[in-house]
C-alpha positions as CSV (number, residue, x, y, z in Angstrom):
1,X,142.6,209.0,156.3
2,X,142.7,207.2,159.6
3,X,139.1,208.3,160.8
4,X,137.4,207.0,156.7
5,X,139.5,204.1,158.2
6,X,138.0,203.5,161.3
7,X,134.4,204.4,159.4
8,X,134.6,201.7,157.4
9,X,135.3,198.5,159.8
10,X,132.2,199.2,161.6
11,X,130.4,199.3,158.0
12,X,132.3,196.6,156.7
13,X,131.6,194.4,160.1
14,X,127.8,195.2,159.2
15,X,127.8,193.8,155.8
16,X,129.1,190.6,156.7
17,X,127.0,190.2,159.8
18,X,124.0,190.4,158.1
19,X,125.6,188.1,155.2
20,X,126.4,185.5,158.1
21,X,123.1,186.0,159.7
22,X,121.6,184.9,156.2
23,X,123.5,182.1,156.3
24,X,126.7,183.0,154.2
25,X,129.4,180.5,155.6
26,X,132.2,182.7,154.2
27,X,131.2,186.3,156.1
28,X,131.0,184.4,159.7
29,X,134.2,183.3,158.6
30,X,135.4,186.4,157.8
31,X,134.1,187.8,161.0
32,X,135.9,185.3,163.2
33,X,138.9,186.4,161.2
34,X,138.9,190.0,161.7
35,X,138.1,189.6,165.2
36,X,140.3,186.9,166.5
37,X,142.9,189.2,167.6
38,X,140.6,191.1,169.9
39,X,139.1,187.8,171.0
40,X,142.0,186.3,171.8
41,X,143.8,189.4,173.8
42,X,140.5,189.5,176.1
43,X,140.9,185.5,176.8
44,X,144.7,185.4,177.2
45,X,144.0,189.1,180.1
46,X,141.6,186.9,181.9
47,X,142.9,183.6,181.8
48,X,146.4,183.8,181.0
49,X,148.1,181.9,178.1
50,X,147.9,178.4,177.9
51,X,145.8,175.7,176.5
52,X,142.4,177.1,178.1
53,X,143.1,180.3,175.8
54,X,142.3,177.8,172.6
55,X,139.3,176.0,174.0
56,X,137.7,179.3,175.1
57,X,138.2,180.3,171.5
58,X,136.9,177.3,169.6
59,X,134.0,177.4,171.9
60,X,133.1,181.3,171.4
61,X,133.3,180.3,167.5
62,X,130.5,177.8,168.0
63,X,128.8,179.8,170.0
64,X,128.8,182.9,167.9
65,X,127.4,180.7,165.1
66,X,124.7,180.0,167.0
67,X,123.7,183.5,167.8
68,X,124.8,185.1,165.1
69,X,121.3,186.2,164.2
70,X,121.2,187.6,167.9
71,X,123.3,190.7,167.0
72,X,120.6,193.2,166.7
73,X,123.3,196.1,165.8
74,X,125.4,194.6,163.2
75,X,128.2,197.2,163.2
76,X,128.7,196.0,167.0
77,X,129.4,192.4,166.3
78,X,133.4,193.0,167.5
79,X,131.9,193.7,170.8
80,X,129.3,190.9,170.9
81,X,131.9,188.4,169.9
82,X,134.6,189.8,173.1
83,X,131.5,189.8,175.2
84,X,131.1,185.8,174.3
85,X,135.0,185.5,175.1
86,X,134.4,187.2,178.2
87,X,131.3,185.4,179.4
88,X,132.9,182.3,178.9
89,X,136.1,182.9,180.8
90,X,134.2,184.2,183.7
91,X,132.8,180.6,183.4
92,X,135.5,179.2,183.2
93,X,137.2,181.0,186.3
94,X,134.8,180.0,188.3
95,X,134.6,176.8,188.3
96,X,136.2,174.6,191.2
97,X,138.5,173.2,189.2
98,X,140.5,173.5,186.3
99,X,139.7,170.4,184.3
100,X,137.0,171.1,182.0
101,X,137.8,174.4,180.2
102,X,133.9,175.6,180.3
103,X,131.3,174.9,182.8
104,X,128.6,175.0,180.5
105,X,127.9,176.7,177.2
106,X,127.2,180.1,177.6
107,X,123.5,181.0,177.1
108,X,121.3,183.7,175.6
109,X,119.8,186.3,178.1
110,X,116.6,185.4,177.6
111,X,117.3,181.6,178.6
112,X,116.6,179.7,175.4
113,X,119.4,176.8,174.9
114,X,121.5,176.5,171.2
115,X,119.4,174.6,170.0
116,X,116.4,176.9,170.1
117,X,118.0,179.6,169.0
118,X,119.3,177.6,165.7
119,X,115.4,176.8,165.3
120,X,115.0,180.2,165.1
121,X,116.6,181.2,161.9
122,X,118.5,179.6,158.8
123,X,121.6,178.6,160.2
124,X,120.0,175.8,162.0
125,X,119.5,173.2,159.2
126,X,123.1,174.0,157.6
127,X,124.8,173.5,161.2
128,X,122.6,170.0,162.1
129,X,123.7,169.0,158.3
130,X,127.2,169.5,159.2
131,X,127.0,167.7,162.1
132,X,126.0,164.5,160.9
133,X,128.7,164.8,158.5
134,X,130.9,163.7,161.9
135,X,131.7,160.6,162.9
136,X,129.8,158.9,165.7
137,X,133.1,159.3,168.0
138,X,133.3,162.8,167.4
139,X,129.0,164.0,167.0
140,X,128.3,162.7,170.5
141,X,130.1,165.2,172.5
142,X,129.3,167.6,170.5
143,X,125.5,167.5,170.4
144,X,125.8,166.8,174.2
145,X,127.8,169.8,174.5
146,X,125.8,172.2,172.5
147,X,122.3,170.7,172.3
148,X,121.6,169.0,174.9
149,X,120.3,171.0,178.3
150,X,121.6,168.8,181.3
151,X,125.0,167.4,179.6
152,X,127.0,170.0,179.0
153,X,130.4,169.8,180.7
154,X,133.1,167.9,180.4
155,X,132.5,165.7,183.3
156,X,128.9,165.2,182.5
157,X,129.6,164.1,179.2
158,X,132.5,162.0,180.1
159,X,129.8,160.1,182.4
160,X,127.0,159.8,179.8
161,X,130.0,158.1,177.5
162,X,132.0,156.1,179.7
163,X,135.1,157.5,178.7
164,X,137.9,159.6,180.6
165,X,137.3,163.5,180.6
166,X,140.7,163.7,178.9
167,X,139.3,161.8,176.2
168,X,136.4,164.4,176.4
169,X,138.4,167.4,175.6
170,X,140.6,165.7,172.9
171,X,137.5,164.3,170.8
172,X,136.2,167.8,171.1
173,X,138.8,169.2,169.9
174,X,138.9,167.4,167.1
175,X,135.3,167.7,166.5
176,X,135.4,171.5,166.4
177,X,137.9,171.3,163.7
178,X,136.1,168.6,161.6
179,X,132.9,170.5,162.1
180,X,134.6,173.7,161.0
181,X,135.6,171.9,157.4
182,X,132.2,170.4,157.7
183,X,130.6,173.7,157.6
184,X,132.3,174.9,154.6
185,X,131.8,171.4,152.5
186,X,127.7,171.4,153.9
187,X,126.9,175.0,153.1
188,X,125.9,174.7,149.2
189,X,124.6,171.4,149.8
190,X,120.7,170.7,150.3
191,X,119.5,170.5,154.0
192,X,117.0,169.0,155.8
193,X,114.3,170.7,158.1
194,X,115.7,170.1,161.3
195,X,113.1,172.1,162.9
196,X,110.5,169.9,161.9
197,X,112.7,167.0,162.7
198,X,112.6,168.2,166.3
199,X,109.1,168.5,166.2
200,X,108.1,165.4,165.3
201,X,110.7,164.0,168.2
202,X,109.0,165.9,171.1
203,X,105.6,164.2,169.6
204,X,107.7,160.4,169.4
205,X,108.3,161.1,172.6
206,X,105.1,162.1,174.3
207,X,103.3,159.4,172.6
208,X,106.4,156.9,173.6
209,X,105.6,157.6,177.3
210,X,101.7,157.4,176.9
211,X,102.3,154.0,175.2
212,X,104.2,153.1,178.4
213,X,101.4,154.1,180.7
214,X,98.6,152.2,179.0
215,X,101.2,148.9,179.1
216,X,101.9,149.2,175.6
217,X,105.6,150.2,175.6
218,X,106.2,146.7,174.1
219,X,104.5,147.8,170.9
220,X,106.7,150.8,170.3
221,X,109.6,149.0,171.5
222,X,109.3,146.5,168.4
223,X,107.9,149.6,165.9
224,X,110.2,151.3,166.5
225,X,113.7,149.7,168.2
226,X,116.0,147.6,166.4
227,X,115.6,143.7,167.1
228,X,119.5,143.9,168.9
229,X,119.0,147.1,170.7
230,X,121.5,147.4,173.1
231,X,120.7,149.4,176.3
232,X,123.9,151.3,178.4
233,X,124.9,152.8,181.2
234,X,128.3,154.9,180.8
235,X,129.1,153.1,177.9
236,X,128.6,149.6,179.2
237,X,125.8,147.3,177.6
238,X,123.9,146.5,180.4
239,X,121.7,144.2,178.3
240,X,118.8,144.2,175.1
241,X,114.9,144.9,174.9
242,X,113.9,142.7,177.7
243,X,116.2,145.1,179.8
244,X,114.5,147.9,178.5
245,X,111.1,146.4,179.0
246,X,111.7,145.6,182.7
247,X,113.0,149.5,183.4
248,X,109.8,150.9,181.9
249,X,107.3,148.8,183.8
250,X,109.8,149.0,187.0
251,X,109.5,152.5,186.8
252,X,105.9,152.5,186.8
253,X,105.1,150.1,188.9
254,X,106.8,152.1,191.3
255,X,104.9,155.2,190.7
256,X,108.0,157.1,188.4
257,X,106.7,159.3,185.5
258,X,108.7,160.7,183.2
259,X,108.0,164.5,181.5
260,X,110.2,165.7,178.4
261,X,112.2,168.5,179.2
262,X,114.5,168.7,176.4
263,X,114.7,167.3,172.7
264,X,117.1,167.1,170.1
265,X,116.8,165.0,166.6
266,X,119.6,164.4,164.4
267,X,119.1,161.6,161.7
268,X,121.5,159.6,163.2
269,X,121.5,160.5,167.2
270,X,118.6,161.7,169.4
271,X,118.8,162.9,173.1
272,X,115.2,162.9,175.3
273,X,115.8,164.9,178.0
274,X,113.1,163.6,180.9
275,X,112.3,165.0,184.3
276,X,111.7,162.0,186.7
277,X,108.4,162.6,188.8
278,X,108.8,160.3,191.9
279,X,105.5,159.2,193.8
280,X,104.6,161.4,197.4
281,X,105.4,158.8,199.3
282,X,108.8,157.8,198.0
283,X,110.0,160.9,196.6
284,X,113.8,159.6,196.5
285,X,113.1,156.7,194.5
286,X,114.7,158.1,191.4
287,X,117.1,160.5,190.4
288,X,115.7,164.4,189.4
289,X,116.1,163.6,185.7
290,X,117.4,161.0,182.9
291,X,118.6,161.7,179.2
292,X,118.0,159.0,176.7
293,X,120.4,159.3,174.3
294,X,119.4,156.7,171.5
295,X,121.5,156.2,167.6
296,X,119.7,155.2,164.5
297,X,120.3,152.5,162.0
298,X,118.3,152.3,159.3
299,X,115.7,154.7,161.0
300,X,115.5,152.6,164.1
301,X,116.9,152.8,167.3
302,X,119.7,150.4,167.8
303,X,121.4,151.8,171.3
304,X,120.0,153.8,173.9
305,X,122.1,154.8,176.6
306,X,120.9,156.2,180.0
307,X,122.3,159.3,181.7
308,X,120.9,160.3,185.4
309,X,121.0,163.6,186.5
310,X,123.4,163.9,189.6
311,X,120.6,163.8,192.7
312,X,120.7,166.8,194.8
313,X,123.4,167.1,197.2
314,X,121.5,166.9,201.0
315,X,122.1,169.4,203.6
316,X,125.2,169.1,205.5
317,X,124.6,168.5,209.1
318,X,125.1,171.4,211.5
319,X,128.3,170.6,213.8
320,X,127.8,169.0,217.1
321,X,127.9,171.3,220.2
């Protein structure tokens, strides 16, 4: 009795992995379910009990809905889901500090970030539909957490908002339990093609920079950006369009070009992800990168906030003799 037992988990996990990897909300569910127990004992051996056990947890949920379509051999999916556990923990442990309960979203091995690997299969439009269903408190740090390439901890987010890292951790935590409900109140629903969504971003955002470079940034500023855009800085305005203006042709005239590294396209939030090219003969002029991270209203963009990558830190000095 015990071994037709143990036969059919493994044939039972199989069925709803390949449910979950065509996108039926209820087997991933399921899945989490029957494997929480194992998940959690690996988190709580490596890190001990305590409050970093749940975020570990909610983040290996996420996660695992984002690779679900990874698991190549569905009847090992209890594995693959302690192995997320496990990854992140190590993450976690080796941080410097203790604040933010997970360096950085744990990755597939071939490199590709959440976001392309949602593009990848049917999941992708159901999770960017649930989403939006947050509110703009809650969706920020959650597409920066998951989607974006460069702002994925805790601090990093906290910076691009302007809020505490506390408040970091606490709206994410809400977020992952809205998003959850979100999820189950999305899944019947119609979906857009966020693929194709993403697409035609990356092309905005080519053609936004090529504007610039031919002096015609001005002309997509008004096609495109609300009349009382509002441009930030760590969540302070800093000022409107003319602000905006000046940066661009600042940058420039200074010999800065930007290159898209990263893009992700919500209907109501986008995040550009640029590498800054700095001229030869001033190659500290700019930080290595900057994120825009712009909101729609009414299918223009009404704030754009500014987040630079941290500049590399120099060489300390060798001691004096």
């Amino acid at each position: 009795m015990n071994g037709t037992l143990q036969n059919a988990a493994p044939a039972q996990d199989a069925i709803l992995t390949r449910a979950a990897q065509a996108g039926d909300v209820s087997a991933l569910a399921q899945l989490l379910e029957r494997h929480r127990p194992g998940m959690r004992a690996v988190a709580i051996s490596l890190l001990g009990p305590g409050t970093d056990v749940d975020d570990v947890m909610q983040d290996a949920a996420l996660v695992a809905l984002g690779r679900i379509v990874d698991v190549r051999d569905p009847e090992a999916v209890g594995p693959w889901l302690r192995m997320i556990v496990r990854n992140s923990c190590r993450t976690l442990l080796r941080a410097s500090r203790r604040v933010e309960p997970l360096a950085q979203v744990p990755l597939p091995p071939d490199g590709d970030t959440p976001e392309q690997v949602l593009q990848r299969h049917a999941l992708r439009d159901w999770v960017w539909e649930a989403v939006e269903a947050l509110t703009p408190t809650l969706r920020l740090p959650v597409v920066l957490r998951y989607f974006s390439t460069g702002i994925t901890s805790y601090q990093q987010i906290a910076q691009a908002c302007g809020i505490p890292v506390g408040t970091v951790r606490s709206r994410l935590n809400q977020a992952r339990a809205a998003l959850a409900q979100a999820l189950t109140a999305t899944a019947a629903t119609a979906h857009d093609d966020a693929l194709r969504r993403t697409q035609a971003s990356w092309l905005e955002a080519h053609e936004t920079l090529a504007a610039a470079e031919r002096g015609e940034f001005g002309k997509v500023v008004r096609d495109r950006y609300s009349r009382e855009v509002s441009l930030l800085a760590a969540g302070e305005r800093l000022g409107g369009a003319d602000l905006l203006l000046a940066g661009m042709d600042g940058d420039l005239s200074a010999g800065v070009r930007q290159r898209p590294l990263n893009v992700t396209a919500g209907r109501s939030l986008v995040v550009w992800e640029m590498e800054l090219l700095n001229p030869p003969d001033d190659p500290d002029h700019c930080p290595p990168g900057v994120a825009w991270i712009m909101t729609l209203d009414g299918g223009r963009f009404d704030r754009v906030s500014l987040y630079h990558a941290a500049r590399p830190q120099a060489a300390s000095s060798p001691a004096a003799s």
